[in-house]
N, C-alpha and C positions, 0 to 999 in steps of 0.2 A: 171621347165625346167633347173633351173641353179644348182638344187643340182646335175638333171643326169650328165650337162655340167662335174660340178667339181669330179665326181664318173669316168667319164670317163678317165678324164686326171690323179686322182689318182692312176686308174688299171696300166693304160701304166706307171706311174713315179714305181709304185711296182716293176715290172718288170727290171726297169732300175736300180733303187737304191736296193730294199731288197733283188732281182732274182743275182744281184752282189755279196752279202754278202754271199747268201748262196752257192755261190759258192767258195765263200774263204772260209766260214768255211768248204766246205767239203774236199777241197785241192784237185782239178784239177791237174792231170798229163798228161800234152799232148805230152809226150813223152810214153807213157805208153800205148803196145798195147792195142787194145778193142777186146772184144769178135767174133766182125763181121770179123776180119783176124785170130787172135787166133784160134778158134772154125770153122773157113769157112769149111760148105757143102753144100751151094749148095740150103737148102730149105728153114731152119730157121736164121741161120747164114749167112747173105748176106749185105755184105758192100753195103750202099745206099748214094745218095748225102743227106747234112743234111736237105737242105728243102724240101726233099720227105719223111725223117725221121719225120719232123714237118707235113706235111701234113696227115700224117697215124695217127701220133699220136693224131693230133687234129681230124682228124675227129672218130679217136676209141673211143676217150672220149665224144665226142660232139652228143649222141645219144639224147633220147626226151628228158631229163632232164634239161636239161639248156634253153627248149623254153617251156615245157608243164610246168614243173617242177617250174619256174618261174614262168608264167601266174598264175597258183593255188597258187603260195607261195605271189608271193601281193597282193593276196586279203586279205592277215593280216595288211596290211597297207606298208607305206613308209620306214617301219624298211628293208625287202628285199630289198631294194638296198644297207643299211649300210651292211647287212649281205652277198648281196653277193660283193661288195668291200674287206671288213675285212675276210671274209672266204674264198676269191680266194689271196688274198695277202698272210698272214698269217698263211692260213690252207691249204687248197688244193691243190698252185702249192706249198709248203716246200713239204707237203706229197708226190707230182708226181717228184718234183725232185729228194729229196733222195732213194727213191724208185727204180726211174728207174737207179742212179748212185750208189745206193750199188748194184744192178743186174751186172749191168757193172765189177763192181771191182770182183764179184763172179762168172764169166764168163756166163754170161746170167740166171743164175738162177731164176727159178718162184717166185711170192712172198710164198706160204708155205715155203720152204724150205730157205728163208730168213728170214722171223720168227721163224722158227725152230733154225734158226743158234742162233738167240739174246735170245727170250724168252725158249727155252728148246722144249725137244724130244714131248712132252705132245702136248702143243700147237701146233706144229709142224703138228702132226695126226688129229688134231682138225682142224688145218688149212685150211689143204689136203682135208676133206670134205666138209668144208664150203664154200671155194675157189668155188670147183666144182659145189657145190651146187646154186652159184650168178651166176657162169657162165652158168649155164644151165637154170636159171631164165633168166636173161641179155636175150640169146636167143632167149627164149619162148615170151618176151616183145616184143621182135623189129622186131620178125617177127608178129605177132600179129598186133601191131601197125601201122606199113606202110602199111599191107594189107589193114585193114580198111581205110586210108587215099588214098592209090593209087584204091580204089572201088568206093569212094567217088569222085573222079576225070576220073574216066572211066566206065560210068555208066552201059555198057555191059559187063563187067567183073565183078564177085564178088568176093568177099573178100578170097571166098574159093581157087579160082585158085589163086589170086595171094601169097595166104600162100604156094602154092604147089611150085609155082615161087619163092617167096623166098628161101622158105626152099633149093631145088636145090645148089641154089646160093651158099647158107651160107656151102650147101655139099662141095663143088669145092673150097671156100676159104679157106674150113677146109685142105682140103687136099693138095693141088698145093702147088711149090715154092711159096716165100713170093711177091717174085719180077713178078710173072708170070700171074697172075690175080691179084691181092688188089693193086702191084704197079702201074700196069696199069690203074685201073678201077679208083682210087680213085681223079686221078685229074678231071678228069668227074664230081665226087659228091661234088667234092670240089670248082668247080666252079660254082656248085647249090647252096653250101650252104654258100659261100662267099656273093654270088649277093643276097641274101635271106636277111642275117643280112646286108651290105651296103644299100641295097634298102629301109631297113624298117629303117635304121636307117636316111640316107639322108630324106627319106618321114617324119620323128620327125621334121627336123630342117626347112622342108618346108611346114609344119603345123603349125608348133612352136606349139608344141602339148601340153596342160597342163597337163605336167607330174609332178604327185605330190612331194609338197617340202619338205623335213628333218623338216624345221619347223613346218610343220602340225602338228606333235608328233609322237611317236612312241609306240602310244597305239593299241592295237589289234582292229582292223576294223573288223575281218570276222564275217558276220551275222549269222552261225550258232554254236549253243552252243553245249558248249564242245570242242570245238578246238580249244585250250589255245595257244595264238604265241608263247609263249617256252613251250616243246622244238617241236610243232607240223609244225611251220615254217621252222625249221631249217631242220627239214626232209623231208619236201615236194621238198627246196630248195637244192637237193643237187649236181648235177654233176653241177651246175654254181655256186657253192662255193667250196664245199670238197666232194667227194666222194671214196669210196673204190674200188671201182669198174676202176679207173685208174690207181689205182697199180699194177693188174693185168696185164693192158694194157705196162705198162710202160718198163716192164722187155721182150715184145715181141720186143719194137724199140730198149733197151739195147744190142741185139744180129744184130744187123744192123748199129749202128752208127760209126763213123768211126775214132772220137776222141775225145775226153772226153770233149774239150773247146765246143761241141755244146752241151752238154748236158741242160746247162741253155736255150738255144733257143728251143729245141726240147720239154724237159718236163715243165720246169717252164713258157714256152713262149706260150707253146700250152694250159695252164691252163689259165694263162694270158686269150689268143686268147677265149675261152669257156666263162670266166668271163664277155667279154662284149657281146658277143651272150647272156648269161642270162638276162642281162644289160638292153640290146635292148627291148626285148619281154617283160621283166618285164616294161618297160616304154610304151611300144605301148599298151599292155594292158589296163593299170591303167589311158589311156589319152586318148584311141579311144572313148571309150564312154561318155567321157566329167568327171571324176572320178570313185573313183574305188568304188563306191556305184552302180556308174554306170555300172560297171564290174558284180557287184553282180548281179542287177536286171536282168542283159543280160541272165548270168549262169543260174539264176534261172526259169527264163523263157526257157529254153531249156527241152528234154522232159527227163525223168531220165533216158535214157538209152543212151543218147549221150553223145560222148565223149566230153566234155567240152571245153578241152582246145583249140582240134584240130576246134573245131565248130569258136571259137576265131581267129585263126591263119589262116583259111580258111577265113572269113569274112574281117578280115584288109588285108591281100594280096591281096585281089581280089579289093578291095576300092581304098587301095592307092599306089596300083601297075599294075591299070590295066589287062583284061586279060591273055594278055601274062607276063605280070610279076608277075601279080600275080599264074601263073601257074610251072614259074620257083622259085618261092620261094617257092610254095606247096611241087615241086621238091626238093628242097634244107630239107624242113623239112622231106621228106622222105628219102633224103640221110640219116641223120644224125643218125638216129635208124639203119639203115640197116648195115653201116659200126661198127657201132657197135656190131651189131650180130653177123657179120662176125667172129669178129676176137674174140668174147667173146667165141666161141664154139673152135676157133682154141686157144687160152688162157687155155680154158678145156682140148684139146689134149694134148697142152705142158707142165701144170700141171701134167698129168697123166700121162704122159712119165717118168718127173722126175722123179717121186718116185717109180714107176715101174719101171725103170731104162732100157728103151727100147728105141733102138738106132730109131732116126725117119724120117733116111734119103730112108729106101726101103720103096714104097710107099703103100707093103702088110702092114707093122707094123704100118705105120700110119692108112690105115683103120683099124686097129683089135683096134685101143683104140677110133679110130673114130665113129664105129660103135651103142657099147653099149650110146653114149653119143648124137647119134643122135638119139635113138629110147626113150629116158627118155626125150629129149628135145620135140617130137612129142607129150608125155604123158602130159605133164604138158600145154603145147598146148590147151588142150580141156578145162582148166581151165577158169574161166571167166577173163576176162583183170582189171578187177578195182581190185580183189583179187589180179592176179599176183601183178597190180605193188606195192598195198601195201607190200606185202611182199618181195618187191625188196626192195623197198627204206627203213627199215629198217636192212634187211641184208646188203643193200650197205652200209648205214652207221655205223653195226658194224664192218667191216671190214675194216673202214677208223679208227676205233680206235685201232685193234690190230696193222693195219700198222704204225701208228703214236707212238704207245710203241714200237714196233721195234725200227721206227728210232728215238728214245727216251733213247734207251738201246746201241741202236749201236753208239751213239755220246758220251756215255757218256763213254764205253770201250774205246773207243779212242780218250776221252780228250779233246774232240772237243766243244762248246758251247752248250750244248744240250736243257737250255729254250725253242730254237726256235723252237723246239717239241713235249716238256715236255708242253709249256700252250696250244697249240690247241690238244693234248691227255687229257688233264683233263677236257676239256670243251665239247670235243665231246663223252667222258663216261657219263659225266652229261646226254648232251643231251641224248643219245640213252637208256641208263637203264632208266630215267625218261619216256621218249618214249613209253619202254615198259612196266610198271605199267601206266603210264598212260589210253595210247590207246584204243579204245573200244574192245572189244572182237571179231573176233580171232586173229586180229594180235596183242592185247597186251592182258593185265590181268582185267583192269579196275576201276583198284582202284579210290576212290577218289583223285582230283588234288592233295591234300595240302599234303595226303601223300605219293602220286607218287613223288611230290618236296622231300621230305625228305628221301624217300628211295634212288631216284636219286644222292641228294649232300651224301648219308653215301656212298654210292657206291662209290666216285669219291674219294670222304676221304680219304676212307680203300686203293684203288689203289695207290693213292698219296701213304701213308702211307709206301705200300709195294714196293713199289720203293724205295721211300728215303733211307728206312731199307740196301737196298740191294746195293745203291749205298755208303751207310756208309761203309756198311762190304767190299766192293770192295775197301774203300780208307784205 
């Protein structure tokens, strides 16, 4: 319990000490219009107060990742908590806050077209699809998943009508002003998904739960072989460490904030905010069944076609939150996929606006690129969910490494410290190319482990390499 205590209070000192720094070094101009009056129309562009700015933005980021995502990632053992401390400090909110503050300074620009600016025209079109392509994954996930989970909690309803419910929804947040549905709706789910992680985390200290120690070691726990804790941890665990999949998000609150001095509270603070919701669920896990062996046994006992994690998350809510609380934290973990659906298909929109270069305030043009994005998100729908979300969470996390060479390339044109980008960009190529020679077939190639390690670090090498190169030639 006292390694979570001290993992706890390192997150929030992150935030206060290094969330500071990176704000010096990116150099904060609060006299410096923002986008949200610059660009004011009315649908994307809409000056917001900053704590409705953080509220959006945590709960766009705070989809299953940070509580399914968690659960499955400590079953490799007590390493998941160092990784997600060290990769919400260090990796995820640097990557969410520059992100969302070179958007700002580029007048709300998407992240493609933010990559394009630093890594070149190439990348740029490669971006543009791939962007599109997480985002219409993202979708297809979250509507999936809360279905399943709001059928499971309404047992006259099945899963099929509440995907048709969703999906609706996710229509009308694609399209409406920013402020006119998502600003409304979102403190409703944010008051789900607030009492959700306080409840389960008060019920740790009112258990005094044994939540496992750093000293145990940091050797791979999970019982089934062939899932090596690097780098197959590091991808299970990703929106409550680093994900790419918030950069996206970051550049929709960039077009709504109102001065650049909140931008640390809103991206770096909402990443922060994420880190201990992973935090939580990874402790409630690893301690409800008295260890995380005891984790195992539970998972394995479940039938193979249940969803695991949510089988988990259902079971302690309802133990040690009673009924009704435990019904509003069910609540709270349905919020958090579904705000993220929302705005990853409206994320899609504003992507494809860009580069189309189609104005998105008459609300025929925003159906005509909402349209084709809603009928490929229904397609990939019928896929099965354990497929989908493998193939999320490696696409998320190649997309936290082109974002993180971005802001690697953009700090270093502008002389600015750029380490503090440059080491979680070579560590998250590591992981993700290893990932993919690793992983079994079809979401990777299948190599053997010892040469998926060494394809992984020659990959990380030659990148390093070709940077250094280019940063020589630039000096």
């Amino acid at each position: 319990m006292w390694s979570f205590i001290i993992a706890l209070a390192v997150l929030v000192g992150g935030y206060l000490v290094y969330g500071a720094w990176m704000e010096r070094i990116f150099g904060v101009d609060v006299n410096r219009p923002t986008p949200a009056y610059s660009m004011q129309d009315g649908v994307d562009y809409v000056p917001l107060p900053w704590w409705r700015v953080f509220l959006i933005q945590f709960l766009n980021i705070a989809g299953l990742g940070p509580i399914f995502g968690a659960i499955m990632g400590v079953m490799y053992g007590p390493a998941a908590f160092l990784w997600i401390v060290l990769g919400t400090i260090f990796g995820g909110a640097v990557h969410d806050y520059f992100s969302g503050m070179m958007s700002i300074r580029a007048n709300g620009a998407s992240l493609p077209e933010l990559v394009g600016k630093e890594l070149g025209k190439y990348i740029k079109f490669f971006m543009r699809l791939f962007s599109l392509l997480l985002m219409v994954l993202v979708g297809a996930v979250f509507v999936s998943g809360p279905a399943g989970l709001l059928a499971g909690m309404t047992p006259t309803v099945t899963a099929t009508v509440w995907t048709v419910i969703i999906f609706i929804y996710y229509i009308l947040a694609t399209l409406l002003p920013i402020d006119k549905l998502i600003g409304k709706i979102y403190p409703v789910f944010g008051f789900a998904l607030l009492f959700m992680a306080l409840g389960i985390l008060t019920s740790l200290f009112i258990h005094w739960a044994p939540v496992p120690e750093l000293t145990e070691g940091l050797s791979n726990r999970h019982p089934q072989e062939g899932l090596h804790l690097f780098p197959m941890m590091f991808v299970s665990i990703a929106c409550g460490a680093i994900s790419g999949f918030h950069a996206t998000q970051s550049p929709m609150m960039a077009r709504c904030i109102k001065n650049e001095k909140y931008g640390r509270r809103c991206f770096y603070g909402a990443m922060v905010a994420e880190g201990i919701v992973a935090l939580v669920w990874a402790a409630a896990a690893s301690s409800y069944f008295g260890s995380i062996e005891g984790l195992h046994r539970f998972v394995a006992g479940l039938p193979p076609t249940a969803n695991k994690a949510a089988e988990v998350v259902n079971l302690i809510s309802k133990d040690w939150l009673g009924v009704v609380g435990g019904m509003l934290a069910l609540l709270g973990v349905v919020a958090a996929p579904i705000t993220s659906g929302d705005t990853a298909l409206r994320s899609a929109r504003l992507i494809a606006a860009d580069f189309l270069h189609i104005n998105q305030k008459p609300i025929v043009k925003r159906l005509l690129i909402s349209t084709p994005i809603f009928l490929l998100t229904f397609l990939i729908l019928q896929m099965n969910f354990d497929v989908l979300w493998r193939y999320f969470a490696w696409c998320n996390q190649t997309l936290a490494v082109f974002t993180l060479w971005t802001i690697t390339v953009y700090l270093a044109r502008q002389k600015k410290f750029y380490p503090v980008a440059l080491a979680p960009a070579l560590f998250m190529t590591c992981v993700t190319s290893t990932y993919l020679f690793a992983a079994n077939r079809p979401e990777g190639i299948g190599l053997p482990y010892e040469m998926a390690l060494m394809i992984g670090g020659a990959v990380t090498i030659i990148t390093g390499t070709i940077f250094g190169i280019w940063k020589w030639k630039m000096s």
